[in-house]
matplotlib code that plots the C-alpha trace (Angstrom):
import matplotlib.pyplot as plt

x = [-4.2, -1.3, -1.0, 1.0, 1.0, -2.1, -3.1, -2.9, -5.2, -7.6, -7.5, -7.8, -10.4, -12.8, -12.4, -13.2, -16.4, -17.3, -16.4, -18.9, -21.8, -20.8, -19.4, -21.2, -19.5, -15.6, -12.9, -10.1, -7.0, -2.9, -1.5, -3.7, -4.3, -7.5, -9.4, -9.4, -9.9, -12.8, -14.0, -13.5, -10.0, -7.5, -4.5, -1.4, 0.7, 0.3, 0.7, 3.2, 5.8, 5.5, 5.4, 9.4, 10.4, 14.0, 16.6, 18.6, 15.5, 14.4, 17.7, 17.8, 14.4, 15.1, 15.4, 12.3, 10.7, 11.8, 11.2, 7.5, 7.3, 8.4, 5.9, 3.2, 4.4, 4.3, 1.0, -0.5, 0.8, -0.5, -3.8, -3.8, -6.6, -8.4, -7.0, -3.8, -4.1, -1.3, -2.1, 0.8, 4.2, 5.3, 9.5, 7.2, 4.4, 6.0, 8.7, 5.4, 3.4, 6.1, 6.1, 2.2, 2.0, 4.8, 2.6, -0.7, -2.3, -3.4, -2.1, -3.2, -1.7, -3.9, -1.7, 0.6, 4.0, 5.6, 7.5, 6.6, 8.8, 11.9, 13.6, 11.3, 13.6, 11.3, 8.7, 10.1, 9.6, 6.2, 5.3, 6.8, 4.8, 1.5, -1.4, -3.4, -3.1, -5.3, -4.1, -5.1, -4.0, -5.2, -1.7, -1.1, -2.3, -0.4, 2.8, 1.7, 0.8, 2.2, 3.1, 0.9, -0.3, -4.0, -4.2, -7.1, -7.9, -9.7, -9.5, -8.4, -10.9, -9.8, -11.4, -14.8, -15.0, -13.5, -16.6, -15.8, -16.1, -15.5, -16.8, -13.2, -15.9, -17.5, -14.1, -13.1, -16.1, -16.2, -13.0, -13.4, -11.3, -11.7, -13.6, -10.6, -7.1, -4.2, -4.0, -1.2, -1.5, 1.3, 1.5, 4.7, 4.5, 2.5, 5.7, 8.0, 10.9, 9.4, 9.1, 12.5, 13.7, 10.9, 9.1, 11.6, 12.3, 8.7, 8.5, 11.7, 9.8, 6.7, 8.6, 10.2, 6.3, 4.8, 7.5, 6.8, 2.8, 1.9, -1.7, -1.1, -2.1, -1.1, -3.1, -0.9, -2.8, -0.7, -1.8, -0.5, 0.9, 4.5, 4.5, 2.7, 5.2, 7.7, 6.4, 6.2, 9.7, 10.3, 8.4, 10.2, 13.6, 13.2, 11.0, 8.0, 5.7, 4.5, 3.5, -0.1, -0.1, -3.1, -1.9, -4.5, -5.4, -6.0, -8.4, -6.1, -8.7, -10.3, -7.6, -6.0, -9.9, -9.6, -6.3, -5.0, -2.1, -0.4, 2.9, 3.2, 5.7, 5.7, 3.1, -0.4, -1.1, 0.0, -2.7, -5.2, -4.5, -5.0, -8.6, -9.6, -8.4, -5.8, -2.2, 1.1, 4.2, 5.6, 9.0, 10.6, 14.3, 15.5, 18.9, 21.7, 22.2, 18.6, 18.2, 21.4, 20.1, 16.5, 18.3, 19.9, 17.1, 14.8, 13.9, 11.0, 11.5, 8.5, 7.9, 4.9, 1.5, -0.4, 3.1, 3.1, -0.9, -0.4, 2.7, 4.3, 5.0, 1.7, 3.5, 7.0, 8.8, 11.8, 13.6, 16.3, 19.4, 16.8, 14.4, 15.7, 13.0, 14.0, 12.7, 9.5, 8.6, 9.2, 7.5, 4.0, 4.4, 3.8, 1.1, -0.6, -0.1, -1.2, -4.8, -4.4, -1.9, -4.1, -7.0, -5.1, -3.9, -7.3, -8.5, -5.7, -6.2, -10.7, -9.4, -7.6, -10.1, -12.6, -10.3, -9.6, -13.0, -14.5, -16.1, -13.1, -13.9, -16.7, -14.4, -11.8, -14.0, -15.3, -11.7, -11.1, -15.0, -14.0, -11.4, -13.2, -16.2, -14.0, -12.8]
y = [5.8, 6.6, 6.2, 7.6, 6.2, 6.9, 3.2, 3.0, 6.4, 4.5, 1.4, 3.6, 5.9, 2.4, 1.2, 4.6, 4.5, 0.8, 1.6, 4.6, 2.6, 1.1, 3.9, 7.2, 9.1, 7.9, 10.1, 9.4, 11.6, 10.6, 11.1, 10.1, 11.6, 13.5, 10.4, 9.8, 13.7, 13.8, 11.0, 13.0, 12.2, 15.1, 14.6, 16.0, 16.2, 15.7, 12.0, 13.3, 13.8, 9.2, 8.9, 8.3, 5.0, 3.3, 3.0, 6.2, 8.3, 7.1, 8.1, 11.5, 12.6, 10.8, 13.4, 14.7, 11.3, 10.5, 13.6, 13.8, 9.8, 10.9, 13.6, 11.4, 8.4, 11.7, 12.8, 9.2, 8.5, 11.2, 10.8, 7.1, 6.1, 3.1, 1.9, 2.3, 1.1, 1.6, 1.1, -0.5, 1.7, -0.9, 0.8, 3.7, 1.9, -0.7, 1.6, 2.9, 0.0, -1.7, 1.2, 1.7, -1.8, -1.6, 0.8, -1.3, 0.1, -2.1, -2.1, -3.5, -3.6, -3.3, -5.0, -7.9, -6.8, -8.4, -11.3, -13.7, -11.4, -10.6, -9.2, -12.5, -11.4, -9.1, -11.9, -11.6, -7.7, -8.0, -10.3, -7.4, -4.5, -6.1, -7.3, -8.4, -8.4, -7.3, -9.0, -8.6, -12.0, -15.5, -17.0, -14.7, -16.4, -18.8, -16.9, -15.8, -19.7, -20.4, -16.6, -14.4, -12.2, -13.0, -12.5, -12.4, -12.1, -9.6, -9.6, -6.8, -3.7, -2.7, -6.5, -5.2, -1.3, -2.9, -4.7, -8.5, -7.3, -4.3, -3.6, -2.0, -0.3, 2.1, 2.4, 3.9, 5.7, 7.5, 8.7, 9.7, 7.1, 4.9, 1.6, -0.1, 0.6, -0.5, 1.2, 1.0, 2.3, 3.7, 4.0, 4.7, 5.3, 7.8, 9.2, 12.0, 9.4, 6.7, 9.0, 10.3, 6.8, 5.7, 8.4, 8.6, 4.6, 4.6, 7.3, 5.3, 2.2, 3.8, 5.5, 2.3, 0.7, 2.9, 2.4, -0.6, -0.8, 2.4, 3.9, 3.1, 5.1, 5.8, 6.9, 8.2, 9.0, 10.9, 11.6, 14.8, 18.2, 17.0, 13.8, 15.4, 17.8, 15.3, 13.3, 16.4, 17.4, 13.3, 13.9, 17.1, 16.1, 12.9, 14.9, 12.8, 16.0, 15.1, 11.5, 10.3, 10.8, 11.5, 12.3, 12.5, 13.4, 10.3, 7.9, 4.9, 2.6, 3.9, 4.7, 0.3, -0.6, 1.0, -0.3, -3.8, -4.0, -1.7, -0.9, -0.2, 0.1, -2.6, -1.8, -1.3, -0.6, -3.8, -5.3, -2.9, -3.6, -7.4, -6.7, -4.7, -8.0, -6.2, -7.9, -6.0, -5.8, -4.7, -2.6, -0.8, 0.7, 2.8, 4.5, 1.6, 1.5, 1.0, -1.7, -3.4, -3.7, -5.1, -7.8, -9.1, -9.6, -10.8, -14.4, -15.2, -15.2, -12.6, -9.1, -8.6, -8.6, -10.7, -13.3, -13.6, -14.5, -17.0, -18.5, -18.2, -16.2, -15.0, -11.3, -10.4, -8.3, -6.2, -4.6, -2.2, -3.1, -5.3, -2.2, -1.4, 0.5, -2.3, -4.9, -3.2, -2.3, -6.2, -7.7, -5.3, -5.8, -9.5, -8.6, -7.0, -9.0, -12.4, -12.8, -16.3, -14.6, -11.9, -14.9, -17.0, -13.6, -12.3, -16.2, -16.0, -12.1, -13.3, -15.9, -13.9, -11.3, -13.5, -14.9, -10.9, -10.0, -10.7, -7.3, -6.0, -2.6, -5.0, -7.7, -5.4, -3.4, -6.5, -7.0, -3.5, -3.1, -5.8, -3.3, -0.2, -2.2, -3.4, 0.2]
z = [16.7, 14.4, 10.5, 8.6, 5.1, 2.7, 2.6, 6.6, 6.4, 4.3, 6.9, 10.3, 8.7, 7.5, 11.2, 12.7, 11.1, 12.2, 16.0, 15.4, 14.9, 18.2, 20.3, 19.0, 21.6, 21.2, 20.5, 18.4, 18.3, 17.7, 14.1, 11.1, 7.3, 5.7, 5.5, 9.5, 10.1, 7.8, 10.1, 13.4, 14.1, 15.9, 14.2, 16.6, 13.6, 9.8, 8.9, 5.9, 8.4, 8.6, 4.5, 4.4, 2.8, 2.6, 5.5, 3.9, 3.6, 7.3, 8.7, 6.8, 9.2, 12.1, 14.8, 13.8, 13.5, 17.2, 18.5, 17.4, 18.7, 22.2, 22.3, 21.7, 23.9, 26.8, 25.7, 25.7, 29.0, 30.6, 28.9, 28.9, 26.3, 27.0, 23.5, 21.0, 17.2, 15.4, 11.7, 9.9, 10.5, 12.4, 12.9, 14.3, 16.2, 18.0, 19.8, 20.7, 21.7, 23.6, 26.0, 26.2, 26.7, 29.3, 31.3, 31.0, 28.1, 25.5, 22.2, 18.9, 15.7, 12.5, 9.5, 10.9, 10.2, 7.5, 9.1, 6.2, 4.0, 6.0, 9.0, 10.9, 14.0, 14.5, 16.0, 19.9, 19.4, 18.5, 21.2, 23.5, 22.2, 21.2, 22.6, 19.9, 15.7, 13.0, 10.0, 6.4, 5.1, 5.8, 6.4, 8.9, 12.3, 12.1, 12.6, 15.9, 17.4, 20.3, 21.7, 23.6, 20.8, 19.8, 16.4, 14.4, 10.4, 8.8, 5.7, 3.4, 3.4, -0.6, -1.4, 0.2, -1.6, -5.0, -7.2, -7.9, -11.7, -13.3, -16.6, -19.0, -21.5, -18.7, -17.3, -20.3, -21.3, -18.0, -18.8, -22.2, -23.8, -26.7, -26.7, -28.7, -28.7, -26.4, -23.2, -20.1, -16.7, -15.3, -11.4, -10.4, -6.5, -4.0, -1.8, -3.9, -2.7, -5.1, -7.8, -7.4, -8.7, -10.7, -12.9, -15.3, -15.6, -16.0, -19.0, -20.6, -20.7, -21.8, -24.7, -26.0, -25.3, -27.6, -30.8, -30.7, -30.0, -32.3, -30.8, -26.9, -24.5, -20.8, -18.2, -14.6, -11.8, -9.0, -5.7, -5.3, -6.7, -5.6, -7.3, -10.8, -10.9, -11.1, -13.3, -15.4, -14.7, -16.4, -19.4, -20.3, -19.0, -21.9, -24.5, -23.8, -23.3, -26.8, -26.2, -25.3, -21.5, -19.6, -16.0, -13.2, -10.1, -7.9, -9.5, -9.7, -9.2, -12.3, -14.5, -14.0, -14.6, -18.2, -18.8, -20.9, -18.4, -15.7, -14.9, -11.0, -8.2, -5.3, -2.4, -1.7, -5.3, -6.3, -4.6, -6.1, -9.4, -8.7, -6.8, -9.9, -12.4, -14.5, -15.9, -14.7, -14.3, -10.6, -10.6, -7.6, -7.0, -4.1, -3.0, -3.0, 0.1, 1.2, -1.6, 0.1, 3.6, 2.5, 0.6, 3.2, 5.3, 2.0, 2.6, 0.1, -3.4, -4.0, -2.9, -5.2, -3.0, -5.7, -5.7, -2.4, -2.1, -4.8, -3.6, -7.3, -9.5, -11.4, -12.6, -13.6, -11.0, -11.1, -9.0, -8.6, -11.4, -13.2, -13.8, -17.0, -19.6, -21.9, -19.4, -18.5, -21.8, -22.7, -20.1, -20.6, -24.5, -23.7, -21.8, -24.5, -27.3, -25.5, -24.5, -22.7, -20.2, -19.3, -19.0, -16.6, -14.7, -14.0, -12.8, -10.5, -9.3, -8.7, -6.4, -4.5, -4.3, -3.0, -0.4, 1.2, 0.9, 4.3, 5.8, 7.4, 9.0, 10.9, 11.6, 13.0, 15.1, 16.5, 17.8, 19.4, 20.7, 23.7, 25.0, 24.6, 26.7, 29.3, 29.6]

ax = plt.figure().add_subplot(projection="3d")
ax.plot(x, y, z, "-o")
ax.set_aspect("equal")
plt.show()
């Protein structure tokens, strides 16, 4: 298995344990985070080494990047394991998986790469390196009719761990806050290269939130001591050490269930605020150039997770030149000050939840287990 990213971690590690209660004897080794090894997994190399995002930040680690993927592709040839999953890090996984498939071992993909978003080129390579798809969306099969790639949903494990309904007062009374008052969540990325552009277009917006919405508070969980650090370095750089921040370690999940509305960058978490029912407002920029090349090959109108499940726009995105504070601050000002919105949002956000949540560690494992049997 290799995943590299902390939501593919979270994926990989949830299957692991389903195949378990199968397979009590398999072994599980390639390139996976803390979640996976606390599951068993031997990890070759630390999955951190995968966490780079954007075509310039790619290109800045790419010996290293290739020269770890030829390792591996060695090592799993000599070894040949009766199974490859590569969990999402599909520019990673597929060099991979075409060449594993190439030699006869099978090769499955957990998280359908995202074709219905751009680069849809990307179809003929697929059907080259993959054997069989794990997708997390119900819209996804289709896109695979007529190939030779089985693919089959899943469902989206976040849908199963997150509650249909979660109660804002105990969210904030487990975390000390008020009952009333207004209160923003701020989640600007997990990778240091998303903070890098975000944290201080974040702190901006928050700045101009709270002049005009006196008494709001802001809760920032950060997944590391990299990214709190520069969020730090933010709120001194723009004198906001004063303001009412409450940075944290992790606890995202917790921190968007106690908030009115949340301000987060486009990914994973984007979906995660939806499951737990919570308005927001998505934002993203990169380096120029990376920002330049994704455009191009951008074919729907959304990049917003909770847009793209709804087919329309149910949240305000913006990205890159259109992230201004001034913009951000707007949009979650609305938010706040109009109940209705936030009604319809969270009717929206339940329907999708319900859709995703379909036992997917099970589901998945029921996919790989006919491989492992064969084997």
């Amino acid at each position: 298995m290799v995943a590299g990213e902390a939501s593919s971690d979270q994926l990989a590690a949830h299957l692991i344990i389903a195949l378990q209660q199968h397979l009590p004897d398999a072994q599980f080794y390639g390139i996976g985070g803390p979640r996976m090894q606390r599951e068993g997994f031997d990890s070759l190399w630390p999955a951190e080494r995968l966490a780079v995002r954007g075509y310039a930040e790619v290109l800045r680690h790419y010996r290293a990047i290739t020269s770890m993927r030829r390792q591996l592709l060695r090592r799993l040839l000599k070894d040949r394991p009766d199974v490859f999953i590569g969990v999402d890090g599909s520019d990673f996984n597929l060099w991979l998986e075409k060449r594993l498939k190439r030699s006869g071992i099978p090769t499955i993909h957990f998280v359908s790469p995202s074709i219905w978003a751009w680069r849809k080129n990307r179809l003929n390579r697929i059907v080259q390196s993959v054997a069989h798809i794990l997708a997390l969306y119900p819209f996804e099969p289709d896109l695979y009719r007529g190939t030779t790639v089985k693919c089959s949903y899943v469902g989206h494990p976040l849908a199963d761990v997150i509650p249909l309904e979660i109660d804002q007062q105990v969210a904030r009374e487990r975390l000390g806050l008020p009952p009333d008052g207004p209160v923003i969540a701020l989640l600007p990325g997990s990778r240091q290269s998303e903070l890098h552009f975000m944290a201080e277009t974040f702190v901006e917006a928050a700045k101009l939130l709270l002049a005009s919405h006196p008494g709001v508070q802001f809760l920032v969980p950060l997944v590391s001591r990299e990214t709190r650090l520069q969020f730090e370095t933010a709120l001194w750089k723009l004198k906001a050490d004063e303001m009412p921040f409450t940075l944290m370690f992790g606890h995202a999940t917790e921190a968007v269930a106690a908030s009115d509305a949340v301000l987060v960058a486009s990914g994973t978490a984007t979906l995660e605020t939806a499951l737990v029912g919570r308005p927001m407002v998505i934002a993203y920029k990169m380096s120029p150039w990376s920002w330049w090349m994704m455009r191009r090959m951008r074919y729907l109108p959304w990049v917003g997770l909770p847009n793209i499940l709804a087919g329309r726009y149910v949240v305000p995105e913006f990205l890159q030149e259109d992230a201004t504070p001034e913009n951000l601050a707007q949009a979650l000002g609305n938010l706040l000050v109009d109940r209705q919105a936030r009604a319809a949002i969270t009717r929206v956000f339940d329907g999708i939840h319900r859709m995703l949540r379909q036992d997917t560690a099970q589901k998945a494992a029921a996919a790989v287990l006919p491989y492992l049997q064969k084997a």
